[in-house]
N, C-alpha and C positions, 0 to 999 in steps of 0.2 A: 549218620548213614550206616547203615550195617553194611556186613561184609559179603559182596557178593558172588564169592568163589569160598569153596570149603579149602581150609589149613592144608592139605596134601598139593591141590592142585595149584594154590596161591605158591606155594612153594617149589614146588616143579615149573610154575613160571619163573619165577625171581631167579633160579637157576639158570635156565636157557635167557633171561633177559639180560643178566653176566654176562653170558658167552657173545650177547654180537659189540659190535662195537658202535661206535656214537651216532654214527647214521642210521643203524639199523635198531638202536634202542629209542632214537625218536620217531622212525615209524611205527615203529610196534606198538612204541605209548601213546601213539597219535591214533590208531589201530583199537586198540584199548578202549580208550578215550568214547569213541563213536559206538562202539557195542553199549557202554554202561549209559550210555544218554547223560541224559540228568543226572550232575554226581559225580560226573565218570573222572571229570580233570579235578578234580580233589582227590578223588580217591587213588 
């Protein structure tokens, strides 16, 4: 699968997905998850 967010913004996520804390990092990647479809929970 390639990557479907460009290096800058992949990274300015990974940042702000630091900052919450354990409930709010499984929403987010739950969140995630559902924008990339197919894919999305591996990635």
């Amino acid at each position: 699968m390639s990557f479907p967010y460009k290096k800058n913004i992949e990274k300015s996520m990974k940042k702000f997905y630091d900052s919450l804390c354990e409930k709010n990092k499984r929403r987010y990647a739950a969140i995630e998850s559902e924008k990339l479809s197919h894919g999305g929970v591996n990635y």
